[in-house]
C-alpha positions as CSV (number, residue, x, y, z in Angstrom):
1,X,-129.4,-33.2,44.3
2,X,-130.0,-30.2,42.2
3,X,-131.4,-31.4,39.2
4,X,-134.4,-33.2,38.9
5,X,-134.3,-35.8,36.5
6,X,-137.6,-37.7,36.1
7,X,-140.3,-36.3,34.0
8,X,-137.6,-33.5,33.0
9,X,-135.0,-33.0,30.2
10,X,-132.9,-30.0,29.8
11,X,-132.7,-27.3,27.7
12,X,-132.3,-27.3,24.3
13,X,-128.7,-25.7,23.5
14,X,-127.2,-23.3,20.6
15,X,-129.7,-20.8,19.0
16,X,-133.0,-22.2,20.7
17,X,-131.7,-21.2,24.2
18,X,-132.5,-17.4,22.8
19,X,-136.0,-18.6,23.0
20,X,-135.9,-19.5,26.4
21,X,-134.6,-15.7,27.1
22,X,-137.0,-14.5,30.1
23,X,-137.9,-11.8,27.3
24,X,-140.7,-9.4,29.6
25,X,-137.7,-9.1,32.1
26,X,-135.3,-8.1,29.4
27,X,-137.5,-5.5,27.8
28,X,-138.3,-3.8,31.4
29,X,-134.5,-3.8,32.3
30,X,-133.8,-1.7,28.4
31,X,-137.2,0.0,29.6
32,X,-135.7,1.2,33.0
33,X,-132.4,2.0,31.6
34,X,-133.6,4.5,28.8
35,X,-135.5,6.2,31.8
36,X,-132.0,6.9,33.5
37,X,-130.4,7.7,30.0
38,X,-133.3,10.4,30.1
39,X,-132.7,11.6,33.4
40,X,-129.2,12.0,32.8
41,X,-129.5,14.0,29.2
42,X,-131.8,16.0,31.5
43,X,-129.9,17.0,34.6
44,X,-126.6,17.5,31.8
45,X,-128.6,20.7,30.8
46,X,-129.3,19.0,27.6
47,X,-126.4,17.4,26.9
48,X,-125.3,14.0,26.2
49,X,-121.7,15.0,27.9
50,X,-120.3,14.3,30.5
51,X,-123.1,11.2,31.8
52,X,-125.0,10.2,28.9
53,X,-122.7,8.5,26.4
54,X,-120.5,6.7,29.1
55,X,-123.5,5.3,30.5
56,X,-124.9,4.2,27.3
57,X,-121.7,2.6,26.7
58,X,-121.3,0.6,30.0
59,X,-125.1,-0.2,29.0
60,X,-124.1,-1.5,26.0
61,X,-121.3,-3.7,27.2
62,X,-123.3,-4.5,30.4
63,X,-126.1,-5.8,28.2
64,X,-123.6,-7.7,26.1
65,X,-121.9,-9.5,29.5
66,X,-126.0,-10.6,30.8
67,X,-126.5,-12.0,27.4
68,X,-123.2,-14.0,27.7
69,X,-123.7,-15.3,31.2
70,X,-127.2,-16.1,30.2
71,X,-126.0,-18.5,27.6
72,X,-124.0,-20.2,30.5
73,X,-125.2,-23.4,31.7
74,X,-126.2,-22.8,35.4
75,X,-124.1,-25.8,36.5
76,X,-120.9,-23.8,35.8
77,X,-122.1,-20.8,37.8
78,X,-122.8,-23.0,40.7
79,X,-119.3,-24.4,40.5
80,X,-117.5,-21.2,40.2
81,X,-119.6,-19.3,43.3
82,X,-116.9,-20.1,45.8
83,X,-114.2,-18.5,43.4
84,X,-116.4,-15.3,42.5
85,X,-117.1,-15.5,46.7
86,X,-113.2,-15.8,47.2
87,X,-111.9,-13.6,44.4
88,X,-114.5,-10.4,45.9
89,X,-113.7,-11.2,49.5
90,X,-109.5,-10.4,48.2
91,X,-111.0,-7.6,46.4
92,X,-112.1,-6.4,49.4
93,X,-108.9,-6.9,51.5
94,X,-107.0,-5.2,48.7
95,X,-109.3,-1.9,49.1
96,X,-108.3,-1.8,52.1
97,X,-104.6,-2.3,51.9
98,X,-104.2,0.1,49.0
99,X,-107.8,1.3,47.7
100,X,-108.3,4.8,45.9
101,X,-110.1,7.5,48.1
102,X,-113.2,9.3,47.0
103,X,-115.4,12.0,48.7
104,X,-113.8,10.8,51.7
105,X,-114.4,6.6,51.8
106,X,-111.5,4.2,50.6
107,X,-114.0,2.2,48.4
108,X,-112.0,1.8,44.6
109,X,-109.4,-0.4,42.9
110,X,-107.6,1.2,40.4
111,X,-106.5,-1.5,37.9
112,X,-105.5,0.8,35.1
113,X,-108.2,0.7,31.9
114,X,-110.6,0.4,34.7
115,X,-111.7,1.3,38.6
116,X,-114.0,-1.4,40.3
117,X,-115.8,-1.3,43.6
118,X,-115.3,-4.7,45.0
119,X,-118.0,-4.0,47.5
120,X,-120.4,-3.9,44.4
121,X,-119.3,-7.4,43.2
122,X,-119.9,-8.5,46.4
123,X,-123.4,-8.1,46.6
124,X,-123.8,-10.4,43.7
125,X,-120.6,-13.2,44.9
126,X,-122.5,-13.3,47.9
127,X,-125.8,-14.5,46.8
128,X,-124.1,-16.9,44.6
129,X,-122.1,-18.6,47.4
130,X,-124.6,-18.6,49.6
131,X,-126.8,-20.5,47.3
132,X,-124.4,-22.9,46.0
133,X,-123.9,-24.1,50.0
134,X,-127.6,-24.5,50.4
135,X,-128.3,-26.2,46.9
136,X,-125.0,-28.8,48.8
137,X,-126.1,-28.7,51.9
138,X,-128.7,-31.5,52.7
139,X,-132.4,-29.8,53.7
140,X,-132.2,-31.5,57.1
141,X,-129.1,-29.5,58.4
142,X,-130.0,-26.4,57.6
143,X,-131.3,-25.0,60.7
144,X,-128.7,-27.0,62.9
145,X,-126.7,-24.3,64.7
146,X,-123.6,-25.8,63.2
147,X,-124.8,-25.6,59.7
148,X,-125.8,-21.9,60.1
149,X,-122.7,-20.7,61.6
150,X,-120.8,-20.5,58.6
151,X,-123.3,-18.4,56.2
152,X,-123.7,-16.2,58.7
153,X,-119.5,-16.0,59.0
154,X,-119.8,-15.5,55.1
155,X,-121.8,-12.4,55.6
156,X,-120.2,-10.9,58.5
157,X,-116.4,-11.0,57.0
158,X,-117.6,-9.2,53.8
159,X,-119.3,-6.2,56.1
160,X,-116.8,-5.9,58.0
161,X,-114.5,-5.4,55.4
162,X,-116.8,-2.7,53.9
163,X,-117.8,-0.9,57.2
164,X,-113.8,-0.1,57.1
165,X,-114.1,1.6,54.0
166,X,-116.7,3.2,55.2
167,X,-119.8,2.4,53.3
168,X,-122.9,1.6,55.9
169,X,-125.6,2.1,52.9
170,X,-123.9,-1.3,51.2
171,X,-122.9,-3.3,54.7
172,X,-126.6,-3.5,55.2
173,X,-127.5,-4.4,51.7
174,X,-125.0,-7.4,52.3
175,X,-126.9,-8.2,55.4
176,X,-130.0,-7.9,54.0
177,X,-129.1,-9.8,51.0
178,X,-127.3,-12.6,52.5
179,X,-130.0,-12.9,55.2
180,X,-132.6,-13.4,52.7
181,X,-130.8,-16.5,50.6
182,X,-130.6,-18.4,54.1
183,X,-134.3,-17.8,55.6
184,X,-135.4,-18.8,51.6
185,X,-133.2,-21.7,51.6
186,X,-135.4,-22.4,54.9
187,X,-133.1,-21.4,58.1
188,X,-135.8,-21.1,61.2
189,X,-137.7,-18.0,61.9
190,X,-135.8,-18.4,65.5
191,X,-132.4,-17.0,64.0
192,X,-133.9,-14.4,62.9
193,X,-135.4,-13.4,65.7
194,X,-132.9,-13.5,67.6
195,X,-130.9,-11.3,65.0
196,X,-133.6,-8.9,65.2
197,X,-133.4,-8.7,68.7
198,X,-129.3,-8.6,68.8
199,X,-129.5,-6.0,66.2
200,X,-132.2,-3.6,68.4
201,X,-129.4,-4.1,71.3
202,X,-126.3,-3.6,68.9
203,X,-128.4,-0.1,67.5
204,X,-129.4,0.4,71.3
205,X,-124.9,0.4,72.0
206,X,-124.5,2.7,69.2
207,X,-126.6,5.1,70.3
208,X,-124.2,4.9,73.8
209,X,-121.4,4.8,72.4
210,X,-121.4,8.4,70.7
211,X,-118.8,10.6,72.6
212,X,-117.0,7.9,74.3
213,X,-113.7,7.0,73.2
214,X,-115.2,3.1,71.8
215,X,-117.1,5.1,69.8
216,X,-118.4,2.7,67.0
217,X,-119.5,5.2,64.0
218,X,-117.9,8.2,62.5
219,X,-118.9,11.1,63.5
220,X,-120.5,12.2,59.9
221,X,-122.9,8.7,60.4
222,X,-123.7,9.7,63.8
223,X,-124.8,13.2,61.8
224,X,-126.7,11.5,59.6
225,X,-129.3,9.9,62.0
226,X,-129.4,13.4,63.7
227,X,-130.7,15.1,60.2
228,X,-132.8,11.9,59.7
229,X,-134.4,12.5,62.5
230,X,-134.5,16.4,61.7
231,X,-133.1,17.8,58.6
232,X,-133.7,21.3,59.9
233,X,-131.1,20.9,62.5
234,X,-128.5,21.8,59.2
235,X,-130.5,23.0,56.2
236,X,-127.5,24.6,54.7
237,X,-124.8,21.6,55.9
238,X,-125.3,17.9,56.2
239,X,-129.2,18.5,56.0
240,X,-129.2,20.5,52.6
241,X,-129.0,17.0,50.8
242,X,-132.7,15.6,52.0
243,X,-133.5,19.5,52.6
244,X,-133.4,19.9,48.7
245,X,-134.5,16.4,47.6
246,X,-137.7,17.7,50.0
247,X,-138.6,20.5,48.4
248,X,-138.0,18.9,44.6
249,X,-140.7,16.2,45.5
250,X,-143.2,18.3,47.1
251,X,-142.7,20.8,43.7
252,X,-143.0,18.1,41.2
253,X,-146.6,17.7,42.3
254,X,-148.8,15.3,40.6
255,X,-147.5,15.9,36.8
256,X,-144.6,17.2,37.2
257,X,-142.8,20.2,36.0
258,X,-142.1,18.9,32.6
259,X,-139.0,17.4,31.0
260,X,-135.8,19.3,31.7
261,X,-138.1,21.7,33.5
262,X,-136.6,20.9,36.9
263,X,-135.5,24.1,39.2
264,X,-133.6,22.3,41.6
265,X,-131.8,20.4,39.6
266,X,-131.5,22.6,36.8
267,X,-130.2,25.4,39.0
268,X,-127.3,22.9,40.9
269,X,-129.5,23.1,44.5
270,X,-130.2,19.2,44.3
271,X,-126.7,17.7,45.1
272,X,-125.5,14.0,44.0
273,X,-128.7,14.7,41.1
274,X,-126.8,11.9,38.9
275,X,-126.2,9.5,41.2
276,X,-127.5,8.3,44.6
277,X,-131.0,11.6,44.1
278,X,-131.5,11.4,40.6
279,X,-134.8,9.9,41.8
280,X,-136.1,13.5,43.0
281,X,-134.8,14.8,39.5
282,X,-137.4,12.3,37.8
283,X,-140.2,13.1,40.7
284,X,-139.8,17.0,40.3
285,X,-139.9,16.7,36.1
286,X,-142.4,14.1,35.7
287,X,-144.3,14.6,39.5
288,X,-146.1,11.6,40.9
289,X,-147.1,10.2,37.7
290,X,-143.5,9.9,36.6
291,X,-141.8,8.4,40.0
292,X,-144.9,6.2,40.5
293,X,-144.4,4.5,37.2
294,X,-140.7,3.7,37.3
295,X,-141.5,2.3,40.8
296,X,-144.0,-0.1,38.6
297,X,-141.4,-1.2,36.2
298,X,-139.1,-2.0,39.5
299,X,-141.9,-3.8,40.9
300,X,-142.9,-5.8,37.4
301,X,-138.7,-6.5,36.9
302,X,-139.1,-8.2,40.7
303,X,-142.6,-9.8,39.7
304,X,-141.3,-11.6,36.7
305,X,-137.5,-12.3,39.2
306,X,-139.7,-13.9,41.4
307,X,-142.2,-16.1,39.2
308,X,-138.7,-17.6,37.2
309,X,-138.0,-18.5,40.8
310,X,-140.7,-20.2,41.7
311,X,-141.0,-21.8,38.3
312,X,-137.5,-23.5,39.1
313,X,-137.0,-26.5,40.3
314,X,-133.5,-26.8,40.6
315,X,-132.6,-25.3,43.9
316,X,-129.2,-23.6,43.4
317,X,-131.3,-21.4,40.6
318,X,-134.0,-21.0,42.6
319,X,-132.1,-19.4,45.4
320,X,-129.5,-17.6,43.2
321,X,-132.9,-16.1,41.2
322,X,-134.6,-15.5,45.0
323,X,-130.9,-13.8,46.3
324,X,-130.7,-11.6,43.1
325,X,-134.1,-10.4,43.2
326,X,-134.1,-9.1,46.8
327,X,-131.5,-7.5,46.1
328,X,-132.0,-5.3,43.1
329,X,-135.4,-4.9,45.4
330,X,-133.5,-3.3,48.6
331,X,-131.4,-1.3,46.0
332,X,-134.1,0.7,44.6
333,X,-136.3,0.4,48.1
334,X,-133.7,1.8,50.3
335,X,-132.7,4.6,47.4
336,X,-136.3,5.6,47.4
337,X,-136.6,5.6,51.0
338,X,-133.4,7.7,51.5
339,X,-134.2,10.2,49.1
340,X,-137.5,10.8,50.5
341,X,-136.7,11.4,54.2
342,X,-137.6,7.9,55.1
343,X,-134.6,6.5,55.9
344,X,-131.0,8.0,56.5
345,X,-129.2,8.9,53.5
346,X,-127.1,5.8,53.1
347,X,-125.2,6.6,49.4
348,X,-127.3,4.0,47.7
349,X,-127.6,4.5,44.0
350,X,-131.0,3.7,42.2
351,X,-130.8,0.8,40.2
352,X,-129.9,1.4,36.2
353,X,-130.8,4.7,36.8
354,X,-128.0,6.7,38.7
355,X,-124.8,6.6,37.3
356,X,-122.1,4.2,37.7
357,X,-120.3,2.0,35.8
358,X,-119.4,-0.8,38.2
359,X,-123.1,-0.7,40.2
360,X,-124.8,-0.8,36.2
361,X,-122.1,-3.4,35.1
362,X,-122.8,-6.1,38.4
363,X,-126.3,-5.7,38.2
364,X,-126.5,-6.6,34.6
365,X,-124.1,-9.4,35.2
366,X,-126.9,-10.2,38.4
367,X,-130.2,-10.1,35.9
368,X,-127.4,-12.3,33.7
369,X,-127.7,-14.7,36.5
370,X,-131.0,-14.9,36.4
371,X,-131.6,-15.3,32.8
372,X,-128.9,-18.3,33.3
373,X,-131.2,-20.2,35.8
374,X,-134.4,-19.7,33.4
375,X,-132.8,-20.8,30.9
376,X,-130.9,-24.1,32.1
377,X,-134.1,-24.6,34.2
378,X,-135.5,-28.3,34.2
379,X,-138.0,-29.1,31.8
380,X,-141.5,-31.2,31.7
381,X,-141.6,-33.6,28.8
């Protein structure tokens, strides 16, 4: 069912597979990373301590792991996407049982070299699972209400789980995500709709619920929407984050400040400026110009996602490469949104940019993926 045998072949194997690297989309991911290696020397003061060097080397290893699962056939990544689905989904379970707290969320697994954040794995599990049932499930069923009820149960278990810890920024990327693999895969417009409309009423019974005693958000989340809404309402509290990241986009102008020129960063008012607003950091040094043009490598990294897609015609790839695009897209869309006042601040990190080990590790191990189904693609004669 997946592969399409007539008129095809497949891949050649051993050293000519390197030649069937999607090459462009390797050079823009190197492209975007030294940008955040940049950044980071930048908001150090200068320094290649304490960000730099452990990013370059998760970078390094990161890079080494995409090549790896690149030279993967596809078929064993199809076949091991309820394992990866499974294995997260205990992950996520044990963060909950016995997870390490940070800055108040419950988030971290400590297993002794290393701390992973299942939710992060997740993202990437997900899409895999949910393309492996499509790429089995025969194209007639899959708008059958039967058919659709259990994608849609693989989705909600997973959020659930991280709405516990809590972490709302990556419950909707999940949703997001997943939602996107199933109306790809070719689920009817009308389940979506009537999401849509179930999730106006379920924002609608948030809104009521604040104060009561079935209250369904923390009170801090409930604060966020308020300083979405109006950031002045706490410029020196839970509005001095988008407060600041304001004021270093509107300085940065058109050109910029210049290169480790950056007041608010420089001077410690930008908070988080290595992680989830190191986007401001880059729009107040290198002004419009600067964010405008990392924006155009995101895009170009999606561009070339998206045409190795459509190029496939082997449908778990196609989906998996469709699932993994959108959602390195929502990563840096949402991230950009949140920093500039668009959207409530979320904790989203930008995209081989901000630092982190396990977000740069699983979206290397994604673009891996994705290099996998190119590869392994079918073939003309």
């Amino acid at each position: 069912m997946s592969y399409l045998v007539h008129n095809y072949k497949a891949v050649p194997s051993g050293w000519r597979k390197i030649l069937y690297l999607n090459w462009p989309l390797i050079l823009l991911i190197v492209a975007v990373s030294m940008i955040g290696f940049l950044m980071l020397y930048s908001v150090a003061g200068g320094s290649i301590h304490p960000w730099v060097a452990p990013q370059v080397k998760r970078f390094g290893v990161g890079f080494v792991v995409m090549l790896m699962v690149a030279f993967v056939p596809i078929w064993f990544w199809r076949n091991i996407a309820g394992l990866a689905y499974f294995i997260s989904l205990v992950l996520l379970i044990g963060v909950a049982l016995f997870g390490q707290v940070g800055m108040g969320a419950q988030r971290w697994i400590d297993l002794g070299p290393i701390r992973i954040q299942p939710s992060e794995l997740m993202k990437i599990a997900l899409v895999m699972a949910l393309a492996a049932y499509y790429d089995w499930l025969d194209i007639s069923k899959v708008s059958r209400p039967l058919w659709v009820f259990l994608p849609v149960l693989m989705i909600l278990v997973p959020m659930a789980l991280v709405l516990k810890q809590p972490d709302l920024g990556t419950a909707l990327l999940l949703a997001l995500g997943g939602g996107a693999v199933m109306f790809m895969a070719g689920v009817s417009w009308i389940y979506f709709a009537v999401a849509l409309a179930a999730g106006g009423g379920l924002v609608a019974t948030v809104m009521l619920s604040r104060g009561t005693s079935w209250q369904l958000l923390k009170d801090y989340q409930f604060k966020r929407i308020d300083i979405f809404l109006n950031p002045a309402l706490d410029p020196l509290g839970a509005g001095y984050h988008i407060t600041q990241s304001k004021i270093a986009l509107g300085s940065g102008g058109w050109a910029g400040r210049g290169y480790m020129q950056g007041t608010q960063s420089r001077l410690n008012f930008l908070p988080e400026k290595q992680t989830d607003f190191i986007f401001t950091t880059l729009a107040e040094e290198l002004g419009f110009v600067g964010g405008a043009s990392l924006l155009l490598l995101y895009i170009l990294i999606v561009a070339f996602i998206l045409m190795s897609a459509y190029n496939n015609r082997d449908r778990f790839g196609a989906l998996l490469t469709l699932g993994i695009g959108m959602t390195f897209f929502l990563f840096f869309a949402v991230n950009m949104a949140m920093v500039m006042g668009l959207a409530p601040v979320v904790g989203v990190p930008l995209p081989l940019v901000s630092y982190g080990g396990t977000a740069m590790l699983v979206l290397l191990i994604g673009f891996g993926l994705v290099q996998s189904a190119h590869i392994h693609r079918p073939r003309r004669t």
